[in-house]
Backbone as CSV, one residue per row, in Angstrom:
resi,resn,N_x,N_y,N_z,CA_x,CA_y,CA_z,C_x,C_y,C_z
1,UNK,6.346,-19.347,10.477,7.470,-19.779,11.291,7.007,-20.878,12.258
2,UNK,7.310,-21.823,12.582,7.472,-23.341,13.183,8.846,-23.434,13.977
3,UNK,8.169,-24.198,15.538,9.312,-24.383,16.591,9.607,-23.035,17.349
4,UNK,10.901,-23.563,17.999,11.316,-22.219,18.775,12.264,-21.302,18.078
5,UNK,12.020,-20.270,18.334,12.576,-19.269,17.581,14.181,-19.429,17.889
6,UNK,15.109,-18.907,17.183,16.446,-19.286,17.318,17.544,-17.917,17.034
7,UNK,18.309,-18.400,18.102,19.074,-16.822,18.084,19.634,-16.292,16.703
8,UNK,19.097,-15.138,16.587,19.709,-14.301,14.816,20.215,-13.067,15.441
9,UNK,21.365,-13.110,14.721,22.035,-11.893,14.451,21.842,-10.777,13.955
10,UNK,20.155,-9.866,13.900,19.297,-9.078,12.933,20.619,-8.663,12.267
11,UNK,20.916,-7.565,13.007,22.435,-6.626,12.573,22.847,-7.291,11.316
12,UNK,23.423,-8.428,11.359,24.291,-9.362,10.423,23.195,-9.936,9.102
13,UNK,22.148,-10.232,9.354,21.530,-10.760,8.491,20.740,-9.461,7.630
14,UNK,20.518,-8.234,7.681,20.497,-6.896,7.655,21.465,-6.331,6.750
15,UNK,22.532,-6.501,6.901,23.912,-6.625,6.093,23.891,-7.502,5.005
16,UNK,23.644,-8.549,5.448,23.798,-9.799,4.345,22.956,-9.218,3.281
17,UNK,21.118,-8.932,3.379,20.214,-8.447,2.937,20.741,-7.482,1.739
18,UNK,21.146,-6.824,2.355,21.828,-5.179,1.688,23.032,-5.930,0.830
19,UNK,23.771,-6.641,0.843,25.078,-7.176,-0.009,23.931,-7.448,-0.977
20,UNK,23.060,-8.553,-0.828,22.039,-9.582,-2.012,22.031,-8.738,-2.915
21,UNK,21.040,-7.644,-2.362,20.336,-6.230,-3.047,21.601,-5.471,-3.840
22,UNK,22.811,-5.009,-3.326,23.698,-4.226,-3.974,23.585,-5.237,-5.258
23,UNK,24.412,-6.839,-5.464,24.301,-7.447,-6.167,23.459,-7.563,-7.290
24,UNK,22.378,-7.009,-6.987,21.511,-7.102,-8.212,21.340,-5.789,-9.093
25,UNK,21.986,-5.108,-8.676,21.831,-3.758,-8.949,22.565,-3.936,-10.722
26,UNK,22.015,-3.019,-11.756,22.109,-3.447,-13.360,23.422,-2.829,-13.361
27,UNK,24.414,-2.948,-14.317,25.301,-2.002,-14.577,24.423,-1.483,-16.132
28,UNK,24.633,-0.397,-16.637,25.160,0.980,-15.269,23.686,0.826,-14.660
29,UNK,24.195,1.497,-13.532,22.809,1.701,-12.444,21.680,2.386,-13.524
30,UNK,20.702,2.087,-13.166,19.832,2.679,-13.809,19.068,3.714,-13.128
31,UNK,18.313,4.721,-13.984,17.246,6.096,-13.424,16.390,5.725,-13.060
32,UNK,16.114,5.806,-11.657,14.274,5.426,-11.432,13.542,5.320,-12.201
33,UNK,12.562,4.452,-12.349,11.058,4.535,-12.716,10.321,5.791,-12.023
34,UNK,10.751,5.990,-11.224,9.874,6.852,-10.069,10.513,8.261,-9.610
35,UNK,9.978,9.398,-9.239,10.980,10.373,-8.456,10.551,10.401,-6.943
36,UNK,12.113,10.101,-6.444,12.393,10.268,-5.238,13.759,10.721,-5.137
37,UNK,13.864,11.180,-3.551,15.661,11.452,-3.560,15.759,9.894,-2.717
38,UNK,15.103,8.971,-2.618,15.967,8.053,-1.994,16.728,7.154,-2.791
39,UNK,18.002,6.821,-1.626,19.415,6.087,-2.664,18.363,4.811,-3.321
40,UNK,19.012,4.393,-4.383,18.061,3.060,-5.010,19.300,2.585,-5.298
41,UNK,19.741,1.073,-5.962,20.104,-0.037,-6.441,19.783,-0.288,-7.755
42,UNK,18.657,-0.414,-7.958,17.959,-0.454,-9.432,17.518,-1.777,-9.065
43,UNK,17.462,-2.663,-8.583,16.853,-4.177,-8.638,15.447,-3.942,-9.136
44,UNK,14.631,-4.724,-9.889,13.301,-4.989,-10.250,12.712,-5.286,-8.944
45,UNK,11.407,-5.160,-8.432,10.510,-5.427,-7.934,10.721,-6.972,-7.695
46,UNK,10.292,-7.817,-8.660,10.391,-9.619,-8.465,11.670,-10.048,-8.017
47,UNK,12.480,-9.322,-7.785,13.764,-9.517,-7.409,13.395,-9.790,-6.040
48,UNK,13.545,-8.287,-5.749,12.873,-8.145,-4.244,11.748,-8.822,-3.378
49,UNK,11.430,-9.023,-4.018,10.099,-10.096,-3.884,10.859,-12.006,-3.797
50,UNK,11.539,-12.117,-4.328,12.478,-13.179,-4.131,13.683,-13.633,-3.206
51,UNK,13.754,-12.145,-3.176,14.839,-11.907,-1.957,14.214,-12.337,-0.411
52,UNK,13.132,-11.835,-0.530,12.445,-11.785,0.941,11.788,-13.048,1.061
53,UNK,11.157,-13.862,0.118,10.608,-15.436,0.376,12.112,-16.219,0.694
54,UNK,13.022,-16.069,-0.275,14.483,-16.717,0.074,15.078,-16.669,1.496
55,UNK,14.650,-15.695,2.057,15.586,-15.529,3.306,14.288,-15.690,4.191
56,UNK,13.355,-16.294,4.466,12.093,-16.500,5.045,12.426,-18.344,4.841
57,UNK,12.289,-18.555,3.997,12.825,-20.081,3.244,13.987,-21.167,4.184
58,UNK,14.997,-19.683,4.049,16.282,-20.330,4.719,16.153,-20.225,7.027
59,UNK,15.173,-19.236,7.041,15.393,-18.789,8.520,13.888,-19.397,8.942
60,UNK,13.641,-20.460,8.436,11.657,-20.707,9.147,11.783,-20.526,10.247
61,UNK,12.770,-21.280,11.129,12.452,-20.757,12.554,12.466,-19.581,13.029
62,UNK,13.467,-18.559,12.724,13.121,-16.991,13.315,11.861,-16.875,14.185
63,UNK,11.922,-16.179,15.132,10.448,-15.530,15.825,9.993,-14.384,14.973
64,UNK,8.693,-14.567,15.195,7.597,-13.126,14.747,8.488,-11.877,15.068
65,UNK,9.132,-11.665,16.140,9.529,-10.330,16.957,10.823,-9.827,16.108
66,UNK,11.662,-11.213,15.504,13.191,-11.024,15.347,13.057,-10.544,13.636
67,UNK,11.816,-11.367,13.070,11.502,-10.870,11.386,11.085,-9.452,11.691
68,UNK,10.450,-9.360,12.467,9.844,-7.588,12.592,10.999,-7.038,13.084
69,UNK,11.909,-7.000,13.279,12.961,-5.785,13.989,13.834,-5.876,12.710
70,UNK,13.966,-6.784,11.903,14.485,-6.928,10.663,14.523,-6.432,9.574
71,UNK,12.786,-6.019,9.378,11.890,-5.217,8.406,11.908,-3.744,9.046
72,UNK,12.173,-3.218,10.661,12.728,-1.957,11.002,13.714,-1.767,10.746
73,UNK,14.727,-2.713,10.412,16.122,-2.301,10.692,16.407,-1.818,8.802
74,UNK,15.522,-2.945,7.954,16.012,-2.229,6.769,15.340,-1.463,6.224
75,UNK,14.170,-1.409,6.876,13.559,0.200,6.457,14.374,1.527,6.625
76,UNK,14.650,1.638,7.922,15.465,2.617,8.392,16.934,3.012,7.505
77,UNK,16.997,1.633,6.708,18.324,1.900,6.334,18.136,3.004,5.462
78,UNK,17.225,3.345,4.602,16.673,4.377,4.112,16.481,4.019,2.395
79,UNK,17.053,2.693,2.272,17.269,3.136,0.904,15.829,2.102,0.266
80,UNK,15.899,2.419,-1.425,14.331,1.452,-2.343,14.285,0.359,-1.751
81,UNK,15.234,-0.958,-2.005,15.192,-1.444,-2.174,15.236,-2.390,-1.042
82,UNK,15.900,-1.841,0.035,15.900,-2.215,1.795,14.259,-2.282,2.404
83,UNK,13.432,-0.993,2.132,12.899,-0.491,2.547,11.237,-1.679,1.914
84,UNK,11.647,-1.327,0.485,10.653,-3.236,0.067,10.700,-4.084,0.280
85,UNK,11.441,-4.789,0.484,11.984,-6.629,1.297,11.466,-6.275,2.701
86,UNK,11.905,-5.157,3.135,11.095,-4.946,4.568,9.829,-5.567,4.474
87,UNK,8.611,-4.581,3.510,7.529,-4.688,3.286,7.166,-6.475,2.920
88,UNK,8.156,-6.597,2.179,8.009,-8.207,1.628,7.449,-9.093,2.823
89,UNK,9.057,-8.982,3.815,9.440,-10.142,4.342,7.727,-9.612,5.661
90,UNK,7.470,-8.823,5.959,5.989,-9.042,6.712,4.682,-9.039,6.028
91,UNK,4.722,-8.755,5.007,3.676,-9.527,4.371,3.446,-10.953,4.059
92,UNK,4.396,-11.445,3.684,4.695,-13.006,3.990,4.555,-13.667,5.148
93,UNK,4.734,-12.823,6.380,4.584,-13.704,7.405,3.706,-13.354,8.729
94,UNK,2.380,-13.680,8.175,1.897,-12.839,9.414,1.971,-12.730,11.293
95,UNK,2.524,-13.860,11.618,2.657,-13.338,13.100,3.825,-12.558,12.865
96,UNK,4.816,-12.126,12.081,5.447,-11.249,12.060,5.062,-9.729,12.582
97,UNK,3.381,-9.893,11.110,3.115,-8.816,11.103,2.452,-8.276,12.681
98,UNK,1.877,-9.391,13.266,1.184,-9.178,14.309,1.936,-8.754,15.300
99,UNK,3.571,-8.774,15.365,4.462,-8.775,15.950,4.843,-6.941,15.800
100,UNK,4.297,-6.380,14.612,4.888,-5.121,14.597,4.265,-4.077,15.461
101,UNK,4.342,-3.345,15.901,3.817,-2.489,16.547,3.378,-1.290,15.664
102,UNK,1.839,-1.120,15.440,1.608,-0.431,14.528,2.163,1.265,15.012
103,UNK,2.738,1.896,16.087,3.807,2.993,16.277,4.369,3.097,15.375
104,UNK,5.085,1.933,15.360,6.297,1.464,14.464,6.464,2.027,13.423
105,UNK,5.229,1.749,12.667,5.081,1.628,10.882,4.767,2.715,11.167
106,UNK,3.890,3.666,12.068,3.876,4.952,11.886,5.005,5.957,11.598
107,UNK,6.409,5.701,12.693,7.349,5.802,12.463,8.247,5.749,10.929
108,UNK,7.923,4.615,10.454,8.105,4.522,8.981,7.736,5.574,7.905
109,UNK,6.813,7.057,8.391,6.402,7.915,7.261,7.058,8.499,6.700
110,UNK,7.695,8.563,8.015,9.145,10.147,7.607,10.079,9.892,6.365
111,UNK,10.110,8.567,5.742,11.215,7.924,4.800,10.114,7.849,3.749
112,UNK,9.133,8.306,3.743,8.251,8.322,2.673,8.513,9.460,1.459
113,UNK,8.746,9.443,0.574,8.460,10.471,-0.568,7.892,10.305,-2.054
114,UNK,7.666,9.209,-2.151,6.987,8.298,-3.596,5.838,7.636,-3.413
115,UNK,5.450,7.309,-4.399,4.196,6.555,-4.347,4.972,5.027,-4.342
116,UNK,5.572,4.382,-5.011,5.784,3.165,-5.041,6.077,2.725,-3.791
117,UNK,6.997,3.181,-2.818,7.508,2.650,-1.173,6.107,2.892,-0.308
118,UNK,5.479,3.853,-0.717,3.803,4.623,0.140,3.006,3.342,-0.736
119,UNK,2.557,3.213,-1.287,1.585,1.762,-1.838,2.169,0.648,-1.829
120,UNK,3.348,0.041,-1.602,3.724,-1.321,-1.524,3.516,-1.344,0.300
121,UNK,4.146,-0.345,0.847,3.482,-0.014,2.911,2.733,-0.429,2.884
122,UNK,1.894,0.395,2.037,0.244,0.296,2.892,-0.500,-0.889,1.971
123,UNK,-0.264,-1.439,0.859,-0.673,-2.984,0.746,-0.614,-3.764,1.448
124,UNK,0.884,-3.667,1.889,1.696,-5.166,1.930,1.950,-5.303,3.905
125,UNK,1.977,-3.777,3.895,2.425,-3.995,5.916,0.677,-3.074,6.354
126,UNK,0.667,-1.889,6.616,-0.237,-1.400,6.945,-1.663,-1.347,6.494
127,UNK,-1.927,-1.737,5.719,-3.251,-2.137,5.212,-3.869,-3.543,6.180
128,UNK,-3.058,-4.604,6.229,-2.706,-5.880,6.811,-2.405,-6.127,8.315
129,UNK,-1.920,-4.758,8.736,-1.951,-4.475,10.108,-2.827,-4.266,10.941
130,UNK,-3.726,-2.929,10.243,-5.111,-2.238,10.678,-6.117,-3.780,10.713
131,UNK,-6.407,-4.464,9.689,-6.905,-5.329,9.419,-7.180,-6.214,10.683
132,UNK,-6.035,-6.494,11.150,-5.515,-7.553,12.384,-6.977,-7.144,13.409
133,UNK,-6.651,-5.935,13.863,-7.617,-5.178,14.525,-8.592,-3.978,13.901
134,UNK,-8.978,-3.874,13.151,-9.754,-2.601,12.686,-10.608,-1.810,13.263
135,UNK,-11.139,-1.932,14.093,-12.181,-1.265,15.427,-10.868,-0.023,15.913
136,UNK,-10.089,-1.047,16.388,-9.400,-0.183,17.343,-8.293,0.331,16.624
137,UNK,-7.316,-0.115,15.414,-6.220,0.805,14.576,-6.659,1.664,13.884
138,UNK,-8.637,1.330,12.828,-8.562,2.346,11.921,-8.280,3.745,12.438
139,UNK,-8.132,4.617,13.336,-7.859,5.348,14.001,-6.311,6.116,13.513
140,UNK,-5.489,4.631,13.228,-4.064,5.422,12.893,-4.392,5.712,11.251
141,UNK,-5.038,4.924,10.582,-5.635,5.588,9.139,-6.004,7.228,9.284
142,UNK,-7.061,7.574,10.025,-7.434,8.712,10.254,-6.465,9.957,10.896
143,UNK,-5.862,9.912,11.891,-4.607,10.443,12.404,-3.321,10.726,10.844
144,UNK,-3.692,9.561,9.879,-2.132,9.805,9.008,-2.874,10.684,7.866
145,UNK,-4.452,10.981,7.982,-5.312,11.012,7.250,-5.045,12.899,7.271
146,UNK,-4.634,13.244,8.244,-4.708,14.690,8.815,-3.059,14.890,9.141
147,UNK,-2.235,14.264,8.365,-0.839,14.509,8.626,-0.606,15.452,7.996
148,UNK,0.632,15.987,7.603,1.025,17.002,7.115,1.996,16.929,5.946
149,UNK,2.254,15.500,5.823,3.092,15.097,5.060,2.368,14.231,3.933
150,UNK,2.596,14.667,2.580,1.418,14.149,1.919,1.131,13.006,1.636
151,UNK,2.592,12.267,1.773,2.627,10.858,1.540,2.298,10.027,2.557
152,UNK,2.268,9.841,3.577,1.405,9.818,4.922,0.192,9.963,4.795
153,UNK,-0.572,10.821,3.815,-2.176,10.599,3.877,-2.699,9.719,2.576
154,UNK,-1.317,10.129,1.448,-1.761,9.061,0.563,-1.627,7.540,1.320
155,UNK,-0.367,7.192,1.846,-0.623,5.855,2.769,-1.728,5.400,3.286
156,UNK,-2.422,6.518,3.688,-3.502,6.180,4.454,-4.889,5.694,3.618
157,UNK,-5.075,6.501,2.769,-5.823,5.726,1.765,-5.752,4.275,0.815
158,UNK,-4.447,4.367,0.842,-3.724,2.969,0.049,-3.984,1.952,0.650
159,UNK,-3.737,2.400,2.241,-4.111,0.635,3.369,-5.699,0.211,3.267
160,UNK,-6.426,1.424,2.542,-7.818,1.125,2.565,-8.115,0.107,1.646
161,UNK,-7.383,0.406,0.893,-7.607,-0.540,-0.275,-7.493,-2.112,-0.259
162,UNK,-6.531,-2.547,0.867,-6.585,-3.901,1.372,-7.909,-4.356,1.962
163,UNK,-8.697,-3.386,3.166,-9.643,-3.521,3.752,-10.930,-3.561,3.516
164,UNK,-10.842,-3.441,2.573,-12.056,-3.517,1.137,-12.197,-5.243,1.333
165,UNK,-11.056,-6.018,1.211,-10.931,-7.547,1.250,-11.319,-8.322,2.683
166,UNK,-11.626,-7.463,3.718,-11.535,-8.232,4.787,-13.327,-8.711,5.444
167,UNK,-13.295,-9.540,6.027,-14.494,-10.275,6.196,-15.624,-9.257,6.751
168,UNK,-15.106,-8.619,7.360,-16.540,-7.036,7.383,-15.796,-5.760,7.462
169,UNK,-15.647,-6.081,5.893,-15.720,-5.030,5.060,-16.913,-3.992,5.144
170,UNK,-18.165,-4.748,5.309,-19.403,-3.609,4.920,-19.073,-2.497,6.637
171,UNK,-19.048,-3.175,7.303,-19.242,-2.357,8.758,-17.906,-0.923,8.555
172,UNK,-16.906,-1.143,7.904,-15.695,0.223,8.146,-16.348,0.500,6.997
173,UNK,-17.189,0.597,5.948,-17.824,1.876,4.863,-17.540,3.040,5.470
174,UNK,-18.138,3.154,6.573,-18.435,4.648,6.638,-17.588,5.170,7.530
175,UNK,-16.657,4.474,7.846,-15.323,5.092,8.221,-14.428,5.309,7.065
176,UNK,-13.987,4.467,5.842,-13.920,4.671,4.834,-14.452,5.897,4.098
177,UNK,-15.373,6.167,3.894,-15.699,7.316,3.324,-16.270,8.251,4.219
178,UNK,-15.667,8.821,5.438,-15.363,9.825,5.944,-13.990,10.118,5.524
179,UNK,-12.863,9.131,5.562,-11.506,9.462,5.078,-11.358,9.851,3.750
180,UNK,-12.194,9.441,2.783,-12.386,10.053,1.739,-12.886,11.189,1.449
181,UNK,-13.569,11.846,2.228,-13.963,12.948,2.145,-13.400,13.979,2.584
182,UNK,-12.685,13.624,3.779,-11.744,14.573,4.431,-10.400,14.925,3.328
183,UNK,-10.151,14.002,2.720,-9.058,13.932,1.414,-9.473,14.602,-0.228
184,UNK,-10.758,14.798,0.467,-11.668,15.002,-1.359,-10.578,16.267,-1.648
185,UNK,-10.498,16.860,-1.487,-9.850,18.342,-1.928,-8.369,18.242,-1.971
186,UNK,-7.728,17.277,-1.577,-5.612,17.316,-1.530,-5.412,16.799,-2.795
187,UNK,-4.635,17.273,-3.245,-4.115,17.235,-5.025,-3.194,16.755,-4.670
188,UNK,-2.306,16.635,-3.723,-0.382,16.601,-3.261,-0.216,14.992,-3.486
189,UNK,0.660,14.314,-4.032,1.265,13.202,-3.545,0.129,12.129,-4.676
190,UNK,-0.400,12.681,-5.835,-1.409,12.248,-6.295,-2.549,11.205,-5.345
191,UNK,-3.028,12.136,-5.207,-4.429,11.786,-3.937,-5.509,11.575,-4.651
192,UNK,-5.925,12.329,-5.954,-7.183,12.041,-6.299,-6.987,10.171,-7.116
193,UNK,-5.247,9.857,-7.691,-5.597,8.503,-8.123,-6.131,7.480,-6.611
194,UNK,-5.201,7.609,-5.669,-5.474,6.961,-4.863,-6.620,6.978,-4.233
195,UNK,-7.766,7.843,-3.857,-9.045,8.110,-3.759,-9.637,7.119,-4.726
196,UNK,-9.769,6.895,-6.253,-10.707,6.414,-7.131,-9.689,4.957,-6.863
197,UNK,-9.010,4.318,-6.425,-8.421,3.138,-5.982,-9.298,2.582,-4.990
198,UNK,-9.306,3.429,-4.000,-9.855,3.042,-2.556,-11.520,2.770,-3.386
199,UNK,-12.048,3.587,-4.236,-13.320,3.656,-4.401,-13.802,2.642,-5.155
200,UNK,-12.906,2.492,-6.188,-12.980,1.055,-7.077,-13.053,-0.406,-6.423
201,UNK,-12.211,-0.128,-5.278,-11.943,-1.620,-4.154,-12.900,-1.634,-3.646
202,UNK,-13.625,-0.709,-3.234,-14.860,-0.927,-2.285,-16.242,-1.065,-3.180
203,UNK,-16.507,-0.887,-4.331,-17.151,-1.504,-4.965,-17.514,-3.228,-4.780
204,UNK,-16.358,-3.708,-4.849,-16.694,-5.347,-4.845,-17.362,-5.446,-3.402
205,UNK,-16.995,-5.076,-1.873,-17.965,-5.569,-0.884,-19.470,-4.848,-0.732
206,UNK,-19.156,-3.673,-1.695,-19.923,-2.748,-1.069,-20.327,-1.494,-2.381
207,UNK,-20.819,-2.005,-3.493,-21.591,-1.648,-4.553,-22.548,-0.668,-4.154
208,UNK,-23.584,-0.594,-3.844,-24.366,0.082,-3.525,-24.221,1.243,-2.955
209,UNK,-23.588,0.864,-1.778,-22.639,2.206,-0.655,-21.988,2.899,-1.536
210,UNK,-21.092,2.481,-2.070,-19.958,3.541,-3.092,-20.917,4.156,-4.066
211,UNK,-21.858,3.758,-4.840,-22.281,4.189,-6.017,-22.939,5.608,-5.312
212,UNK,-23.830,5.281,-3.950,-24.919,6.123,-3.573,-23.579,7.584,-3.362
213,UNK,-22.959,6.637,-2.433,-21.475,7.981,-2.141,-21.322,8.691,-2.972
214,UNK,-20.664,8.311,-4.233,-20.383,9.385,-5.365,-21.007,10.019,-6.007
215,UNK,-22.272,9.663,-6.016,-23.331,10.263,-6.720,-23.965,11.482,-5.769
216,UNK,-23.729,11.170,-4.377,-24.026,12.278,-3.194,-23.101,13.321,-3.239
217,UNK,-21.970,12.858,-3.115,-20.244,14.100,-3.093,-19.606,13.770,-4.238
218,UNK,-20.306,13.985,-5.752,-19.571,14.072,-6.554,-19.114,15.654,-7.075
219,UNK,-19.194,16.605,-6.500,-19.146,17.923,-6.551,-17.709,17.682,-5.680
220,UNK,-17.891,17.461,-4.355,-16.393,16.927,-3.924,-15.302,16.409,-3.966
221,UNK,-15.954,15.200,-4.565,-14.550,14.291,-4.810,-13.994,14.816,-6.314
222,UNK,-12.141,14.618,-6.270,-12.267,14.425,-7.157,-12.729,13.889,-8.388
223,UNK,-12.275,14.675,-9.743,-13.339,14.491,-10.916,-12.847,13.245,-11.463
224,UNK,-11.490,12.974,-11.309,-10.666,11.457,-11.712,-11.865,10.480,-10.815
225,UNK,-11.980,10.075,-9.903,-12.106,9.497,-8.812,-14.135,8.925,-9.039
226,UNK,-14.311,10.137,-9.309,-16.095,9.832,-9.664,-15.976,9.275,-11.348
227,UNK,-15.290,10.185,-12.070,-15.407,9.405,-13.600,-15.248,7.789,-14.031
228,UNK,-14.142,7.365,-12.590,-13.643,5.597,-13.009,-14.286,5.202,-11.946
229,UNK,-14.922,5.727,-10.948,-15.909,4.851,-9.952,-16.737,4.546,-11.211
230,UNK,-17.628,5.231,-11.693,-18.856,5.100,-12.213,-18.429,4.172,-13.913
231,UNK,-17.194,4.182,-14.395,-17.149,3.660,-15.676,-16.774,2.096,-14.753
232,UNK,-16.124,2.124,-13.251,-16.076,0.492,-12.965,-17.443,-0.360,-13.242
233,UNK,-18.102,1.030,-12.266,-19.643,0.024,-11.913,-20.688,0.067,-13.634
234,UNK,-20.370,0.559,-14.643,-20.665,0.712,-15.941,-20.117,-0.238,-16.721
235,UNK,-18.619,-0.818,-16.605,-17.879,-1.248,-17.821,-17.356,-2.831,-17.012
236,UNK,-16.780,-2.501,-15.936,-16.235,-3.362,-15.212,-15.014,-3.103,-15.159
237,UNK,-14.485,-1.809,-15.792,-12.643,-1.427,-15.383,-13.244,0.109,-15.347
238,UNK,-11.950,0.549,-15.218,-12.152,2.169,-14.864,-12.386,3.048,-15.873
239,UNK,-11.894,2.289,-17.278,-12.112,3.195,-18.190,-13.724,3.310,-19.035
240,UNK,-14.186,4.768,-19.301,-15.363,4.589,-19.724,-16.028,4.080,-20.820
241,UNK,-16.995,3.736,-20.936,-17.624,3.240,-22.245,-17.010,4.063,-23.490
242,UNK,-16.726,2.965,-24.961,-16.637,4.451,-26.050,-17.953,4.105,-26.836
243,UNK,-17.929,5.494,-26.920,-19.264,5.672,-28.084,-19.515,5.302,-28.944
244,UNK,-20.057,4.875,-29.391,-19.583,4.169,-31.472,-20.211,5.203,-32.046
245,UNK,-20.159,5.810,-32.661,-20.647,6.945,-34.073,-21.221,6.137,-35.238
246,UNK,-22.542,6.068,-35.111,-23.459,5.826,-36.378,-23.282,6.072,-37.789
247,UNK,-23.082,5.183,-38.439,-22.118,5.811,-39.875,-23.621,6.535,-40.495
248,UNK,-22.915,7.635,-41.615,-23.852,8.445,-42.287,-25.006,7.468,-42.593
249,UNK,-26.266,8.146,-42.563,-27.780,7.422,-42.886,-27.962,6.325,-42.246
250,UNK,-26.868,5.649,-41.699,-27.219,4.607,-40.684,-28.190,4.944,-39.386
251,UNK,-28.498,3.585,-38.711,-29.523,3.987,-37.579,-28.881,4.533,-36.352
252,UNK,-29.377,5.207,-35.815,-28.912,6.100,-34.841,-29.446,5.572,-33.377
């Protein structure tokens, strides 16, 4: 955003948002990809993703403060597809993001019940947030880490996965895998994929650290989580080597 920020109508442009989105919705509506009870639209993902550069496009001037109350206002609205353009439109713009009050996004858990709205968060807003400051936010990682709500701790692992990318990366390791460990045992909200996510990401800054990790608490961690750590750092993807079978009398 460039210049002075210029009076918006959040309320109204919030509305507008939500008309775009109804609009795209397929006839007939279609069944999730995903289970949740939240209302959906059916729009594709790149939709949404278009929606939120478009209206970023048309409003450059907006302030940081007025895009962030924007991305609260359609989160809250409760529904898929509100609740992603949220995520969009501050990932796209970072003094936005700098603008959010990480409370805020804490606030945001309670509307959590899927993995897709819980990993596009914590990519796209909270991963990116902590980041800003990491000394002093990883803290709300750890706090969502010991929530009670399962999707809230999967979040919390998911934002890790951004922070894997950030310029000292090596120094939060071992805050990183304390949160992993505290998580080794939750099955809820599929935790053990998101665990071997976080573990796979941290490979690229930090090879050594992860390998020694899993090989130390592999009795702990999940068994998903150690099997595609070790086929990354083996194969270069998660899946493991296959065997080839020596044909009869051939060399072995």
């Amino acid at each position: 955003m460039t210049g002075d920020a210029v009076a918006l109508d959040v309320a109204a442009e919030a509305e507008e948002i939500t008309a775009a989105l109804r609009a795209l919705a397929p006839e007939p509506t279609v069944v999730p990809m995903i289970r949740t009870s939240r209302p959906f639209h059916g729009a594709r993902v790149g939709d949404l993703r278009r929606t939120a550069a478009g209206w970023r496009r048309r409003h450059r001037r907006a302030g940081p403060a007025q895009v962030a109350e924007l991305a609260d206002r359609l989160w809250h609205a409760g529904i898929r597809e509100e609740q992603l353009v949220a995520c969009f439109l501050l990932a796209g713009d970072t003094a936005a993001l700098a603008a959010t009050d990480p409370a805020r996004v804490r606030h945001w858990t309670a509307l959590l019940d899927n993995w897709e709205t819980t990993d596009q968060l914590g990519m796209n807003v909270l991963g990116p947030l902590v980041a800003l400051d990491p000394g002093r936010r990883f803290g709300l990682l750890e706090a969502l880490a010991g929530d009670a709500d399962p999707w809230a701790r999967r979040l919390a692992l998911v934002a890790c996965t951004h922070l894997a990318r950030t310029d000292d990366a090596a120094a939060l390791w071992p805050r990183v895998a304390g949160l992993l460990l505290a998580l080794a045992a939750d099955r809820e909200a599929a935790l053990p994929k998101a665990g071997s996510w976080v573990l796979r990401s941290w490979l690229r800054p930090c090879p050594a650290e992860v390998a020694a990790f899993v090989d130390s608490h592999a009795a702990r961690l999940p068994a998903l989580a150690v099997r595609e750590t070790r086929a990354k750092l083996a194969t270069g993807t998660k899946r493991p080597p296959r065997h080839r079978t020596a044909p009869a009398g051939g060399r072995r």
